[in-house]
C-alpha positions, -999 to +999 in steps of 0.1 A: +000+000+000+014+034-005+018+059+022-005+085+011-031+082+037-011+115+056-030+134+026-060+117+029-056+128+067-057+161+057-091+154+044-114+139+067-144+151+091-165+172+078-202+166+075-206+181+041-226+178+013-202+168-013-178+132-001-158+115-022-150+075-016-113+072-011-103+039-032-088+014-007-052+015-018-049+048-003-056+036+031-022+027+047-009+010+080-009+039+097-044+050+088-060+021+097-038+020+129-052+056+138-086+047+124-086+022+150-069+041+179-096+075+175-128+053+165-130+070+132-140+046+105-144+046+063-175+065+061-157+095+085-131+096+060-153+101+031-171+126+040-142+151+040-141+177+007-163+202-005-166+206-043-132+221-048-111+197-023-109+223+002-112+216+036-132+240+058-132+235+094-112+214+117-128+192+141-118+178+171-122+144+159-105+149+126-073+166+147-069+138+169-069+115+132-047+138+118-023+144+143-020+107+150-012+093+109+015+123+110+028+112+142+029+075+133+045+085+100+069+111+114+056+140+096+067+164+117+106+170+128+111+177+167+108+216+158+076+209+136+087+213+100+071+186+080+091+161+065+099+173+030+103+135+017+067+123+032+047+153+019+063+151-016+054+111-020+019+118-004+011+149-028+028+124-057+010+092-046-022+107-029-035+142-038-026+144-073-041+110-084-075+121-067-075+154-083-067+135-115-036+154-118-019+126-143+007+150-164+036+155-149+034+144-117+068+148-103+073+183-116+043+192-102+048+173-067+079+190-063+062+229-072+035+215-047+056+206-018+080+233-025+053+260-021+037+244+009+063+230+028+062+259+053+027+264+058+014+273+093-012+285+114-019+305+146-040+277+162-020+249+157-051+226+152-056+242+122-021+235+105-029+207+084-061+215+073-043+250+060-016+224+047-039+208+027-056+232+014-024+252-001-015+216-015-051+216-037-046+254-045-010+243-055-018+214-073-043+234-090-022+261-105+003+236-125 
């Protein structure tokens, strides 16, 4: 299975309207592990995009996920910069094949990560759903 699920973290808990299925191959050991571990299940994770991607609130629920996959992934460096080489294979293997992003790939998961790489918030439950939303603007640019 690829290890893509961190982007697929960025994505989930959101009651809206529009959900998208996430195939199975994108689920990874460490999603199912934290899928487990918060009581979150399938359904939760596929109910996590509006229209354009975008993720627009956090929740508590979806924090605890999230946190968790980066944590058992190692996302994050003890000074919490994420982990250029697990971003770039997640936008590559994840984000880009669901946004049907199939020119270019590696050019563009480099741009992607490059320009996103840094991105932060205020309220720190709030960084990765700002993360992944610069990676769909990104991704959407190139």
């Amino acid at each position: 299975m690829h290890s893509n699920i961190f982007y697929c973290v960025l994505l989930i808990g959101f009651q809206q309207v529009f959900s998208l299925e996430f195939p199975d191959e994108l689920y990874d050991k460490h999603s199912l592990e934290c899928m487990k571990k918060v009581n979150v299940d399938k359904a939760f994770v596929n109910k996590v995009m509006d229209e354009d991607f975008h993720i627009s609130k956090i929740t508590p629920k979806l924090n605890e996920f999230m946190e968790c996959v980066a944590a058992s992934k190692n996302a994050l460096n003890e000074a919490g910069k994420m982990n250029r080489d697990i971003l770039y294979n997640d936008v590559l293997n994840g984000l880009l094949p669901l946004m049907n992003k199939t020119k270019d790939q590696v050019e563009i998961a480099n741009k992607v990560t490059d320009e996103c790489i840094d991105v932060i918030h205020e309220h720190t439950e709030n960084r990765f759903m700002h993360l992944h939303n610069c990676l769909v603007d990104a991704a959407n640019k190139h």
